[in-house]
SEGUBA-753099 format. One record per residue (C-alpha): residue number from 1; x, y, z; residue in three letters. Coordinates in Angstrom, 2 decimals. Each point is the difference from the previous one (the first is absolute). Layout:
SEGUBA-753099
{num:NUM&px:X&py:Y&pz:Z&residuo:ALA}
...
//
This chain:
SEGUBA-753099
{num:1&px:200.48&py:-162.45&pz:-20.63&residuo:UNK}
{num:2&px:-3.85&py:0.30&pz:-0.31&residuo:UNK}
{num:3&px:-1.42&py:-0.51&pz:-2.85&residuo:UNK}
{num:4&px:-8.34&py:-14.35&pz:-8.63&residuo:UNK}
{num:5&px:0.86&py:-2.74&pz:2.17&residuo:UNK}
{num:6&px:-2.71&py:-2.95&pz:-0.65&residuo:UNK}
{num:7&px:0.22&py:-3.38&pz:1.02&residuo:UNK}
{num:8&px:0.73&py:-2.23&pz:-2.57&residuo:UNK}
{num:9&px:-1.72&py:-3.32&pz:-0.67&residuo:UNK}
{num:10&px:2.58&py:-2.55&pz:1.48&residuo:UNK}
{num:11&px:-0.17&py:1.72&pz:3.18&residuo:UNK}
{num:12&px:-3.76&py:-0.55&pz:0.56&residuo:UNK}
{num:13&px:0.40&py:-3.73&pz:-1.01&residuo:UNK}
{num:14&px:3.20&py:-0.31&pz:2.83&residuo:UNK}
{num:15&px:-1.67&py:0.02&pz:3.08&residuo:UNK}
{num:16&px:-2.68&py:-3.12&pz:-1.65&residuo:UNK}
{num:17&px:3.46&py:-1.68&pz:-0.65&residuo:UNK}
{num:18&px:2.12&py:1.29&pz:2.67&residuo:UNK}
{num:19&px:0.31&py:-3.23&pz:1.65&residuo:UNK}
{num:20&px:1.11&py:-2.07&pz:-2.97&residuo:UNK}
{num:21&px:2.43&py:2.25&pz:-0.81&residuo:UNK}
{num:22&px:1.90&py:0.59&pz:3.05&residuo:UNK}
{num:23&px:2.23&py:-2.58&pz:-0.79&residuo:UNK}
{num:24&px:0.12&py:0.38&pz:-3.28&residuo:UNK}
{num:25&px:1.24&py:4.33&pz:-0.61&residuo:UNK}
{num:26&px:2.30&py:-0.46&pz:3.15&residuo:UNK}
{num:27&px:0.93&py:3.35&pz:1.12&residuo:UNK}
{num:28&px:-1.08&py:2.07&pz:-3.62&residuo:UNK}
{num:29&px:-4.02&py:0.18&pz:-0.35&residuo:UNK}
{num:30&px:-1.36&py:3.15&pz:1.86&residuo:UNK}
{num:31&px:-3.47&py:-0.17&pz:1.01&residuo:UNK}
{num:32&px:-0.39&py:3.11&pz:1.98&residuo:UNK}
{num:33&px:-1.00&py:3.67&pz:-0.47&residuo:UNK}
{num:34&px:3.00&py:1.67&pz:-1.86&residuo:UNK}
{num:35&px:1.96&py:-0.53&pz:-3.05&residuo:UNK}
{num:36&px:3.50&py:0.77&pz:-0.86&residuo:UNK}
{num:37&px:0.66&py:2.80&pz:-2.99&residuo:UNK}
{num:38&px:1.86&py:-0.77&pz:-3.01&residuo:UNK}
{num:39&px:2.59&py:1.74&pz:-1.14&residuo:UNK}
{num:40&px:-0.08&py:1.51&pz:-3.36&residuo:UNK}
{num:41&px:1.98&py:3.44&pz:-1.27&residuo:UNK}
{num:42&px:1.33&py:1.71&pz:-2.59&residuo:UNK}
{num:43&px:2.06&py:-0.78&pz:-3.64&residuo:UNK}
{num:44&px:2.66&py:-2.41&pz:-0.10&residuo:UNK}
{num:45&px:2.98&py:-0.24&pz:-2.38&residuo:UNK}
{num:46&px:3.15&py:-1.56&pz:-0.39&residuo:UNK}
{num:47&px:2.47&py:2.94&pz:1.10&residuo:UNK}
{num:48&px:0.69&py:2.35&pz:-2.70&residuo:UNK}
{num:49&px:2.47&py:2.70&pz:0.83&residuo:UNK}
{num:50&px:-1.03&py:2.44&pz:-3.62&residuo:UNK}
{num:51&px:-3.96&py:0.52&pz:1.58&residuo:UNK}
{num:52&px:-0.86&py:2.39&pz:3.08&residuo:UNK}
{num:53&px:-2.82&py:-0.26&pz:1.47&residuo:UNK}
{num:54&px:-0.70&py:3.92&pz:-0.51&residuo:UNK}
{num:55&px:-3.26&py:-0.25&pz:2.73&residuo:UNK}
{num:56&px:-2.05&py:-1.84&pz:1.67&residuo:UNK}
{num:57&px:-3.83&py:0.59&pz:1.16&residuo:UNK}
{num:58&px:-1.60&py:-2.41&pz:2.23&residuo:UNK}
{num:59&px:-3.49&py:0.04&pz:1.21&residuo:UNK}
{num:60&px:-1.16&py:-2.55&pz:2.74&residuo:UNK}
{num:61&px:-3.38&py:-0.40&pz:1.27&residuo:UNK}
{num:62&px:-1.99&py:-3.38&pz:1.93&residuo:UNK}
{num:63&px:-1.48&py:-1.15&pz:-3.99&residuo:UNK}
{num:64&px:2.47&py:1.28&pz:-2.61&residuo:UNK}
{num:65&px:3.69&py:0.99&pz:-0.73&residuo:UNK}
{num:66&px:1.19&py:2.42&pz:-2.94&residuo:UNK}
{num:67&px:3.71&py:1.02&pz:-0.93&residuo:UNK}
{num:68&px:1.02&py:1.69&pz:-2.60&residuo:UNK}
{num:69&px:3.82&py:0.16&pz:-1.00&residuo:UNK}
{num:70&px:1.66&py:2.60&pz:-2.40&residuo:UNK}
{num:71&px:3.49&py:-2.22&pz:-1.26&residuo:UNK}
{num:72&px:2.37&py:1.43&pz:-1.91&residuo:UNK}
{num:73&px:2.82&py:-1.46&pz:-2.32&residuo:UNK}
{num:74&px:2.94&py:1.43&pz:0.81&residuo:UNK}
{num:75&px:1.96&py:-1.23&pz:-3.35&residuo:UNK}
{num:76&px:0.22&py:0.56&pz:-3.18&residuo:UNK}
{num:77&px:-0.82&py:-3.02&pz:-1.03&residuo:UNK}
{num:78&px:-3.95&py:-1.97&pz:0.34&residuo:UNK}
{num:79&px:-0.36&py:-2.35&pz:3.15&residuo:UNK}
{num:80&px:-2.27&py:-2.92&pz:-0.60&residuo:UNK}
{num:81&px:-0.59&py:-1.86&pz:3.31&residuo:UNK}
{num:82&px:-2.59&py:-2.10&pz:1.42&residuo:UNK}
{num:83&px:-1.86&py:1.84&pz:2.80&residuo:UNK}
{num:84&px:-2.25&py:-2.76&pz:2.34&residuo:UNK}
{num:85&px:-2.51&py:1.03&pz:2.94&residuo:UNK}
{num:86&px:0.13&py:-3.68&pz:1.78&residuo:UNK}
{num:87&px:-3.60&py:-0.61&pz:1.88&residuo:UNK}
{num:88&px:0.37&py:-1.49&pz:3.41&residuo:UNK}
{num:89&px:0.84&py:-3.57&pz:0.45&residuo:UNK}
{num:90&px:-3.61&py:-1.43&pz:1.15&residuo:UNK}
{num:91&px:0.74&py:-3.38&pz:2.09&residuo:UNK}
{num:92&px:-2.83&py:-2.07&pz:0.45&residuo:UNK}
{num:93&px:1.25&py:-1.83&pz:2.85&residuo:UNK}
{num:94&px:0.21&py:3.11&pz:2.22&residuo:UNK}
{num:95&px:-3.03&py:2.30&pz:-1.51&residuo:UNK}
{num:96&px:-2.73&py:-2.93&pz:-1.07&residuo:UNK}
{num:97&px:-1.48&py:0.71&pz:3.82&residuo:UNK}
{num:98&px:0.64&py:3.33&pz:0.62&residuo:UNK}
{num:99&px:-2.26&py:2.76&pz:0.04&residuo:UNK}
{num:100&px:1.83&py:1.49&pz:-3.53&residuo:UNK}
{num:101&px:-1.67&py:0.84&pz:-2.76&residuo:UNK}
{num:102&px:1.67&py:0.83&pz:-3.43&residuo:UNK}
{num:103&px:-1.81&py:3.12&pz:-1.64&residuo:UNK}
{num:104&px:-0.84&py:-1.44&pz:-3.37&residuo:UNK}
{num:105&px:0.19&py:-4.06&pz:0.88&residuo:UNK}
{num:106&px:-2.19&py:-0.66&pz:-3.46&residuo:UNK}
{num:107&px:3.40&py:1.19&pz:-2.03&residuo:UNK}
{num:108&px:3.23&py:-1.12&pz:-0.23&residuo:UNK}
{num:109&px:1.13&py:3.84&pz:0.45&residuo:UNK}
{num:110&px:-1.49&py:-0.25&pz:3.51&residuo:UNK}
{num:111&px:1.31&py:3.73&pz:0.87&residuo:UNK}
{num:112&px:-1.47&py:1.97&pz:-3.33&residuo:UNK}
{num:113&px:3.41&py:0.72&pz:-0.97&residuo:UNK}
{num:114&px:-0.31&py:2.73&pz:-3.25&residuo:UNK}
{num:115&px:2.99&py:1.48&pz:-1.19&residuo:UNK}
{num:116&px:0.43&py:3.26&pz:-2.45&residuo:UNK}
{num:117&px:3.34&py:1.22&pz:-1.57&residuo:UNK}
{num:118&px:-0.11&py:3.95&pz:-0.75&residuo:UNK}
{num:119&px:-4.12&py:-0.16&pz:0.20&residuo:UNK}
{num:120&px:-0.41&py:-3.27&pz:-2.13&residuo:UNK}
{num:121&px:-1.75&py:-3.40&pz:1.09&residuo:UNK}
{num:122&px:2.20&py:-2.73&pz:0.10&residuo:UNK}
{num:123&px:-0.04&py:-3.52&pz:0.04&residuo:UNK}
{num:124&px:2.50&py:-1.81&pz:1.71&residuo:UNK}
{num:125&px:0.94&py:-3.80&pz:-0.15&residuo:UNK}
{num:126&px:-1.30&py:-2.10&pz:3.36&residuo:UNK}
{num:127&px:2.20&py:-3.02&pz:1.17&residuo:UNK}
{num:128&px:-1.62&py:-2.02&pz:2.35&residuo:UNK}
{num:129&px:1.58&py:-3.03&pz:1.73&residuo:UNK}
{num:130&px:-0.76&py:-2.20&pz:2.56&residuo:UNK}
{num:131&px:2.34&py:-2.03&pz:2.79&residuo:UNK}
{num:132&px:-0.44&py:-2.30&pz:2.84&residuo:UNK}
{num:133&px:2.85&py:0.29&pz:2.04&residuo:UNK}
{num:134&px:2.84&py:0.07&pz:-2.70&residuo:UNK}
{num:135&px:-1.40&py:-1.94&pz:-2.46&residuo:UNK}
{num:136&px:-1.94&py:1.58&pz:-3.27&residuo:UNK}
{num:137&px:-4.40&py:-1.00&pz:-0.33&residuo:UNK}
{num:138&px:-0.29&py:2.28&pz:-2.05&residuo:UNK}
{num:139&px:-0.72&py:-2.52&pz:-3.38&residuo:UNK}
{num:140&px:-1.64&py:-2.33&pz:2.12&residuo:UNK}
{num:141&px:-2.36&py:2.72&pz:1.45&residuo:UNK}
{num:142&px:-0.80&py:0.78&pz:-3.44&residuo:UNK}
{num:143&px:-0.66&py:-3.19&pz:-1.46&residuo:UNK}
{num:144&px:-2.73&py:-0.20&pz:2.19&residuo:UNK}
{num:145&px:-2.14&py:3.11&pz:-0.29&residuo:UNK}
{num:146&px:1.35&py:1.58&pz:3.15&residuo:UNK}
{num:147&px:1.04&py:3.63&pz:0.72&residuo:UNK}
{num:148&px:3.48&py:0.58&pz:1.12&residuo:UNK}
{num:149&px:-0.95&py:2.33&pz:2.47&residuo:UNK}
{num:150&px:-1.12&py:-2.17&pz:3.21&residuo:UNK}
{num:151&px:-2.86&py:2.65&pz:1.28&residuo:UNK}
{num:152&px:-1.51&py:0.06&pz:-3.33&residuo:UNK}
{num:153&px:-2.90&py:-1.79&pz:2.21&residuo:UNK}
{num:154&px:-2.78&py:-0.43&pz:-2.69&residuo:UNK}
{num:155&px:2.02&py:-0.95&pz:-2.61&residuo:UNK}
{num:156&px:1.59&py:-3.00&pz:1.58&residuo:UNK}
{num:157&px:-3.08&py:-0.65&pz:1.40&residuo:UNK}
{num:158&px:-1.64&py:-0.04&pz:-3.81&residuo:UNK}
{num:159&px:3.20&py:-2.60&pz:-0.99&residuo:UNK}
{num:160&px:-0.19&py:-2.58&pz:2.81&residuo:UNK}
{num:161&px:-3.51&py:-0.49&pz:-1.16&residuo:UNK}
{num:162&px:1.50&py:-1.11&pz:-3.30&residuo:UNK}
{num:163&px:2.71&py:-1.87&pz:1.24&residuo:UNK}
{num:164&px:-0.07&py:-3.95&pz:0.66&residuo:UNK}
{num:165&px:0.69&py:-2.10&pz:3.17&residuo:UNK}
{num:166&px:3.16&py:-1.28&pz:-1.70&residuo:UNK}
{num:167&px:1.34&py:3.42&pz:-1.06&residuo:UNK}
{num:168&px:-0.57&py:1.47&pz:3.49&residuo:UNK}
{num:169&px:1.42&py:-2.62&pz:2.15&residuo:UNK}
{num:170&px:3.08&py:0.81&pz:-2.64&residuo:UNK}
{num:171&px:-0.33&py:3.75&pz:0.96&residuo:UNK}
{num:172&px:-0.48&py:-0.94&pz:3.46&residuo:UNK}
{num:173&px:3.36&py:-1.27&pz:-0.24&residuo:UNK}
{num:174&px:1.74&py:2.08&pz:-1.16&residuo:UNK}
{num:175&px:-0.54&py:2.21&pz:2.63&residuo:UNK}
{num:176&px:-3.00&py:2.48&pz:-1.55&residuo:UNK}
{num:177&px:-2.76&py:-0.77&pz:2.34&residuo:UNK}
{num:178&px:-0.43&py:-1.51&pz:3.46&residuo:UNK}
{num:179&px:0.66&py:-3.44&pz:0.18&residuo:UNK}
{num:180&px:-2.80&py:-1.54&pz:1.47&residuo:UNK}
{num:181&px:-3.06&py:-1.99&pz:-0.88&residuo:UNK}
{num:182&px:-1.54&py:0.66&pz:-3.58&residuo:UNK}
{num:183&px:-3.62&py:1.07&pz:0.67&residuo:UNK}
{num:184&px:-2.37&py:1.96&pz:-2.33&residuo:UNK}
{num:185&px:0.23&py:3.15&pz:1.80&residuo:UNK}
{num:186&px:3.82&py:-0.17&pz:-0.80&residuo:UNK}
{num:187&px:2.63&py:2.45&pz:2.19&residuo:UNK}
{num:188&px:1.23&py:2.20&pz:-2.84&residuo:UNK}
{num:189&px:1.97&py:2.04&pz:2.01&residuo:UNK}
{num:190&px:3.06&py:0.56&pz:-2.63&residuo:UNK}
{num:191&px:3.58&py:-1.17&pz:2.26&residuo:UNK}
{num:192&px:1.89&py:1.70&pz:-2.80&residuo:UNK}
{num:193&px:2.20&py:3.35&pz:-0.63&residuo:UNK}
{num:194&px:-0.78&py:1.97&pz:-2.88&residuo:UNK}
{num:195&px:2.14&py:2.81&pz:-1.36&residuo:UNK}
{num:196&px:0.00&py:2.47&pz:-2.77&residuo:UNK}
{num:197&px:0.52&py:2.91&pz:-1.30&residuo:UNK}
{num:198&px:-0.59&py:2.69&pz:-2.78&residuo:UNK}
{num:199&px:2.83&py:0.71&pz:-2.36&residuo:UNK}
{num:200&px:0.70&py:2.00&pz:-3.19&residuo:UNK}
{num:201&px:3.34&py:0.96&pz:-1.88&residuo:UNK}
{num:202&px:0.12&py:4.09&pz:-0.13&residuo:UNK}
{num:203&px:1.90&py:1.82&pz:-2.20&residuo:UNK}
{num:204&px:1.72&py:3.17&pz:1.47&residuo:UNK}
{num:205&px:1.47&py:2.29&pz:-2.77&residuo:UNK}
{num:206&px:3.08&py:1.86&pz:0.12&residuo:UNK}
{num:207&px:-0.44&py:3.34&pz:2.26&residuo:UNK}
{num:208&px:-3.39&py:0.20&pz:0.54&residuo:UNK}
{num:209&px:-2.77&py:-0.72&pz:2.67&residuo:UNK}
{num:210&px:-2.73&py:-2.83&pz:0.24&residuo:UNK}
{num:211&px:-3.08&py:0.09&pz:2.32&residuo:UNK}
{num:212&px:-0.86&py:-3.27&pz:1.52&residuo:UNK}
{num:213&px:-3.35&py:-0.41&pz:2.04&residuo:UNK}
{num:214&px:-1.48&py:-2.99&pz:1.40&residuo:UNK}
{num:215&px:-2.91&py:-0.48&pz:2.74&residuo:UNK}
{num:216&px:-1.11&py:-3.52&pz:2.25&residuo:UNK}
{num:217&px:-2.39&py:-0.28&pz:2.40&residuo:UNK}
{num:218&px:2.70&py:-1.51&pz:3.19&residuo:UNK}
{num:219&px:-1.00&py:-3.21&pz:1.56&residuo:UNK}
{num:220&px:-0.49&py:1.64&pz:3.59&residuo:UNK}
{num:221&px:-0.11&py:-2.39&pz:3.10&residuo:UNK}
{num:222&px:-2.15&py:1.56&pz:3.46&residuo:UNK}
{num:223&px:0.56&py:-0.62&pz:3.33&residuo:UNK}
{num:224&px:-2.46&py:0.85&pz:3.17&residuo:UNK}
{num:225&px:1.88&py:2.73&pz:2.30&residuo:UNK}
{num:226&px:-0.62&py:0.74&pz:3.10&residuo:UNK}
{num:227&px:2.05&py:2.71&pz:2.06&residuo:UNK}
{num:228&px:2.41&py:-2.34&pz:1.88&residuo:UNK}
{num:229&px:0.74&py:-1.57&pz:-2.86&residuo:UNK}
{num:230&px:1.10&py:3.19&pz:-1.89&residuo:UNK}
{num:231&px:2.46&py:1.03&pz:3.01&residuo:UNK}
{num:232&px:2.06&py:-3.03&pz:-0.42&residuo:UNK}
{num:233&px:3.63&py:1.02&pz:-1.02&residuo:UNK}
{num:234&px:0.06&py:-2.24&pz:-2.49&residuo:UNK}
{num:235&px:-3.34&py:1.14&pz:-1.95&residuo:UNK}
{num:236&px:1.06&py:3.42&pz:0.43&residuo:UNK}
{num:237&px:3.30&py:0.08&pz:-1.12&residuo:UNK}
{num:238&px:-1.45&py:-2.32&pz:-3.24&residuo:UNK}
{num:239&px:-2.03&py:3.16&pz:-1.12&residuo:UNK}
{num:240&px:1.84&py:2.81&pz:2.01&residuo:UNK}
{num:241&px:-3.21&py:0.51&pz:1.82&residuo:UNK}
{num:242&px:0.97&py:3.01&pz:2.35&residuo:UNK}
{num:243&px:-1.77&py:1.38&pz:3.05&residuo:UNK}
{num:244&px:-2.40&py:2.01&pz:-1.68&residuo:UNK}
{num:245&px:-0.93&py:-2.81&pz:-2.01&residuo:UNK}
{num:246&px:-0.16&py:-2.50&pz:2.78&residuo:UNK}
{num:247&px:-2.29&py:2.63&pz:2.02&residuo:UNK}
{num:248&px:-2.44&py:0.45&pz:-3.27&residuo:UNK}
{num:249&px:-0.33&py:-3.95&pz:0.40&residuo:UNK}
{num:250&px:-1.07&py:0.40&pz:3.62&residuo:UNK}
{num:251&px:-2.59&py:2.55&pz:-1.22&residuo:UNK}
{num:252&px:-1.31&py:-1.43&pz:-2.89&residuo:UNK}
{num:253&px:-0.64&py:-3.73&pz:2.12&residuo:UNK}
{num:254&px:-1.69&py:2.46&pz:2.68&residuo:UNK}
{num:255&px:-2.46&py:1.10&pz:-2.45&residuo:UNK}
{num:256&px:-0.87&py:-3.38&pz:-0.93&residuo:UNK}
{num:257&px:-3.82&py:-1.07&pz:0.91&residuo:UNK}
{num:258&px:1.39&py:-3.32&pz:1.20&residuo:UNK}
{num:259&px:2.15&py:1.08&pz:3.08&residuo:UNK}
{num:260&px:1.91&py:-3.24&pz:-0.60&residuo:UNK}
{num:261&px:0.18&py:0.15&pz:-3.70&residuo:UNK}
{num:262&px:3.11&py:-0.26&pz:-2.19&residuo:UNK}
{num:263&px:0.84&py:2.64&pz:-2.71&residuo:UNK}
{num:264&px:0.79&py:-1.21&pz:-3.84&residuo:UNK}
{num:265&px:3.76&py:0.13&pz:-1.00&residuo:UNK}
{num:266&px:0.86&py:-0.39&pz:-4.01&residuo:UNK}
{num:267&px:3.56&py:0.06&pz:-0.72&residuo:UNK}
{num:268&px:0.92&py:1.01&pz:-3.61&residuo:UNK}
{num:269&px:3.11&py:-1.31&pz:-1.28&residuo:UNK}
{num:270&px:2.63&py:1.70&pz:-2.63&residuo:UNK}
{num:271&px:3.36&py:-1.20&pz:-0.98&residuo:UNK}
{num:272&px:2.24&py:3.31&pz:-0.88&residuo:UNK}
{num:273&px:3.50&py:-1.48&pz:0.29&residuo:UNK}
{num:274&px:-0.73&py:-1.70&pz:-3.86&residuo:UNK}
{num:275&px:1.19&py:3.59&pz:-1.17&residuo:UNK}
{num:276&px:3.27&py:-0.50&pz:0.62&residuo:UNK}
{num:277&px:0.24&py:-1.54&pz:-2.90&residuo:UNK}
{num:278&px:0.09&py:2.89&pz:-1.61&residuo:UNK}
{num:279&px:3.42&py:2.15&pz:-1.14&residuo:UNK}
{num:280&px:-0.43&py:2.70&pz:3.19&residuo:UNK}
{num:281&px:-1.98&py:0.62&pz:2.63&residuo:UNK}
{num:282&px:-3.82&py:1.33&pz:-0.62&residuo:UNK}
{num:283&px:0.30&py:3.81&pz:-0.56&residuo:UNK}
{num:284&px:-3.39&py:0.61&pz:1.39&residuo:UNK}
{num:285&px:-1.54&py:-2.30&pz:1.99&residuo:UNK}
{num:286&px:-3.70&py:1.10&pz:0.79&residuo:UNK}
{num:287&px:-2.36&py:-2.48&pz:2.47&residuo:UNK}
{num:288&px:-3.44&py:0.80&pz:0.13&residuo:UNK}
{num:289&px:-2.28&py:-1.87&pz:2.63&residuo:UNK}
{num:290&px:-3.98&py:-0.01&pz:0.60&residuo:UNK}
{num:291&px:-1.78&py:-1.65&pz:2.59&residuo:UNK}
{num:292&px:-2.82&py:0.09&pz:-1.21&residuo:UNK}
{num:293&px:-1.99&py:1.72&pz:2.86&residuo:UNK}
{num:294&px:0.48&py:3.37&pz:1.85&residuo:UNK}
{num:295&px:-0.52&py:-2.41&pz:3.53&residuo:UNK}
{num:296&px:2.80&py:-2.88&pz:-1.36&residuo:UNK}
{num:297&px:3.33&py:0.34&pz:1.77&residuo:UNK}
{num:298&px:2.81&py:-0.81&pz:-2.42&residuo:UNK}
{num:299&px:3.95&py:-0.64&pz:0.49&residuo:UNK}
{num:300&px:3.26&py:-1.13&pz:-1.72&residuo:UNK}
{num:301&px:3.77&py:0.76&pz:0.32&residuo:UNK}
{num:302&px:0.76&py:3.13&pz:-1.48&residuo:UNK}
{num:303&px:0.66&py:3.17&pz:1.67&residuo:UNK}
{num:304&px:-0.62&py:3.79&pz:-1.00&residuo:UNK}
{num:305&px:-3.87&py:-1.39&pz:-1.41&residuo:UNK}
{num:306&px:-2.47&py:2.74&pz:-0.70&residuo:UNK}
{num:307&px:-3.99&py:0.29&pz:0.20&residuo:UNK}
{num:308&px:-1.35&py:0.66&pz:-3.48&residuo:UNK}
{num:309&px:-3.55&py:-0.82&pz:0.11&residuo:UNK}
{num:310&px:-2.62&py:-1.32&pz:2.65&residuo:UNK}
{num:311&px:1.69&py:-3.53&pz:-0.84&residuo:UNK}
{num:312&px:2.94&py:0.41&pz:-1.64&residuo:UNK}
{num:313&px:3.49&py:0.40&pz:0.79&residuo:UNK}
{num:314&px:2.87&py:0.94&pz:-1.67&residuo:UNK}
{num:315&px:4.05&py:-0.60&pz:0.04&residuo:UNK}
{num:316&px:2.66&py:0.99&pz:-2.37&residuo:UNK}
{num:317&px:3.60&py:-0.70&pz:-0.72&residuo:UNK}
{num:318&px:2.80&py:1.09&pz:-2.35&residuo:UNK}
{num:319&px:3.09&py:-2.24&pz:-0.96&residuo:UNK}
{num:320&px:-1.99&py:-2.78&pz:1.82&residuo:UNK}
{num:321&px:1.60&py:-3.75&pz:0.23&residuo:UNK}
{num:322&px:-2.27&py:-2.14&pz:1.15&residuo:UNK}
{num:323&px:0.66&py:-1.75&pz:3.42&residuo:UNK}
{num:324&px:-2.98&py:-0.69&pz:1.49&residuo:UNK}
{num:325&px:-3.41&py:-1.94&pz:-1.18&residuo:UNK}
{num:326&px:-3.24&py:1.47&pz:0.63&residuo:UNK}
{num:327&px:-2.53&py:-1.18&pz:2.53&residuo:UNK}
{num:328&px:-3.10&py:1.91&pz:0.14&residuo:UNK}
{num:329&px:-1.71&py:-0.04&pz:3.33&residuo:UNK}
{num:330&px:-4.01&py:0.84&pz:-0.84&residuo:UNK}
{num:331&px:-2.28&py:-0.31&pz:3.36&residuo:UNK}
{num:332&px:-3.43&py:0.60&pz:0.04&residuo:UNK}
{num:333&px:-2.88&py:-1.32&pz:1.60&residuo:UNK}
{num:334&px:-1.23&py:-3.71&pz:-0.21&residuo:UNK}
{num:335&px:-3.46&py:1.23&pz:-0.95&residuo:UNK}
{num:336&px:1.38&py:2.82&pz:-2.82&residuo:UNK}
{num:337&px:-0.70&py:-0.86&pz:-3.44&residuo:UNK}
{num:338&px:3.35&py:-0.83&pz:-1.87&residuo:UNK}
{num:339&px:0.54&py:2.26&pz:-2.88&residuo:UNK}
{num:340&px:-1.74&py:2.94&pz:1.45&residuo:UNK}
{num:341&px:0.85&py:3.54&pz:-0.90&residuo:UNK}
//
C-alpha cells in the first residue's frame, strides 16, 4: 500500500573512539547510519475476565501515538486493578552508539507519556530499574548521582564530573562503563539496561464504562532505503510492502536530485497483542495512520485500509483479537524535513 530521527551524542563521540572500543562492545555498539525502533504499545493488565475492552482508537504518526479505550465492567461488583504502560527496555550496550535518540532524554518519562481517565489528568506512579545482564544497579546507580536510563547523555555526563577515581574504577567494574584507562575526558557511555514503566490501580465500577487515554511520542529508529533494498522478500514481507508500494519507491528515489541518493525510512512501532488481556476481543478496533506528507509512501500489514486525508489512512475492525504487532513503514526523502505536514 502507498501511503525526528537525530543523532544522539554517543554516536558523534564513536567514531573518535572507534578503535579503542572494538574490542571492548564486541559485536553490540552500532556506529553507522540507522537505529533500531523500540517497541512500546498499549495498556497492560493482569488478565481480568469481568472488563471488556468496549473500543479501541489508535492514532500513529512518525512523532506521536494516541489511543483512547472505552472499558467496561461487565459485573456487578467494582474491579480495582493495576493498569501499567511499560516504556521500552533502553540497553546501553546496544543503543550508546547508535544513531537513536529518545524524544525527551532530559526526563525520566523519555516518551511524554500523559494519561486521562474519562477527561481527567492523571498521575501515574513511574518504576524505574536498572540491570546489567541479570543482576540489579539500580541502588548502586543511584547512590551515585546517575540516571537509570543509559542515553540520558548530559546527565551522566553532569555525574561523572562529580564522581572520584576510586568510585569509578568501582563502577567501571561493575560493568557500567567501558573498562579502559581512566582519563579526564572519561567514556560515559552507560553499558547498562534500564526499564520502567507507568502504573496506576483503576477502579472499574459495577456496569458501567471508563474512558482511558494516554499519548507518547515513540522512540522511532530510520534507516537509508534505496530501491533494491525495498524489493528484498524479506523487507517486504516485514511491512507487507506490495507492488504498488514497491513501484512508488522506484518513483520517489527517481525524483531525487542526487541520482544515487537513498530515501529516509522511519519505522513506527506498536504492540496490539497486550489487549488480549482483556475479557473479549476489541469490539471496534479503529487504526488511524499519517505520514506526515502528501509525497511520503507509507505501509503496514493490514488489509481492506482506506485513504482519509492527504496523509492519513484508515482501518477498522469489529470483534478484533489481536494477532499481529504493528510496524509502520514511513519513507520519505533523505532531504524532507521530519515532522512535516
Amino acid at each position: 500500500m502507498v501511503a525526528k530521527p537525530r543523532f544522539a551524542a554517543a554516536f558523534l563521540r564513536a567514531g573518535l573512539r572507534a578503535g579503542l572500543l572494538a574490542g571492548l562492545l564486541t559485536g553490540t555498539a552500532r556506529a553507522n547510519d540507522s537505529a533500531a525502533e523500540l517497541d512500546a504499545g498499549g495498556l497492560v493488565l493482569r488478565r481480568e475476565p469481568g472488563i471488556a475492552l468496549v473500543s479501541e482508537d489508535l492514532s500513529i504518526a512518525r512523532d506521536r501515538i494516541d489511543v483512547s479505550y472505552l472499558f467496561r465492567n461487565q459485573v456487578q461488583e467494582a474491579r480495582t486493578v493495576r493498569i501499567a504502560f511499560p516504556l521500552p527496555p533502553i540497553d546501553g550496550r546496544e543503543l550508546s552508539f547508535s544513531a537513536l535518540a529518545l524524544p525527551r532524554p532530559d526526563s525520566p518519562n523519555f516518551v511524554g507519556f500523559t494519561v486521562t481517565v474519562d477527561g481527567k489528568p492523571l498521575e501515574p506512579e513511574l518504576e524505574e530499574r536498572a540491570f546489567v545482564g541479570e543482576r540489579e544497579v539500580t541502588d548502586l546507580l543511584r547512590r551515585h548521582g546517575l540516571p537509570l536510563n543509559p542515553l540520558r547523555f548530559e546527565a551522566i555526563s553532569a555525574a561523572a564530573k562529580r564522581i572520584g577515581a576510586p568510585e569509578w574504577a568501582a563502577l567501571v567494574k561493575a560493568g557500567l562503563f567501558p573498562d579502559v584507562p581512566d582519563t579526564p575526558d572519561r567514556m560515559t557511555e552507560g553499558l547498562w539496561r534500564g526499564e520502567a514503566k507507568f502504573h496506576w490501580l483503576q477502579t472499574f465500577p459495577p456496569g458501567q464504562e471508563v474512558r482511558i487515554a494516554h499519548s507518547y511520542a515513540p522512540v522511532t529508529g530510520f534507516h537509508l532505503l534505496e530501491p533494491k533494498a525495498a524489493s528484498r522478500a524479506a523487507y517486504r514481507a516485514t511491512y507487507c510492502l506490495d507492488e504498488a508500494g514497491l513501484a512508488a519507491i522506484r518513483r520517489l528515489h527517481a525524483k531525487a536530485p542526487d541520482p544515487g541518493g537513498t530515501l529516509r525510512a522511519t519505522v513506527v512501532p506498536y504492540i496490539v497483542t497486550t489487549a488480549r488481556n482483556w475479557a473479549a476481543p476489541i469490539g471496534r478496533f479503529t487504526l488511524t495512520v499519517d505520514k506526515g506528507s502528501p509525497e511520503a509512501i507509507v505501509s503496514f500489514c493490514r488489509t481492506d485500509i482506506r485513504k482519509t486525508g492527504p496523509t492519513t489512512f484508515r482501518w477498522e475492525a469489529r470483534d478484533y483479537v489481536p494477532d499481529q504487532d504493528l510496524r509502520v513503514l514511513i519513507v520519505q526523502p533523505a532531504s524532507a524535513t521530519p515532522g512535516t505536514r
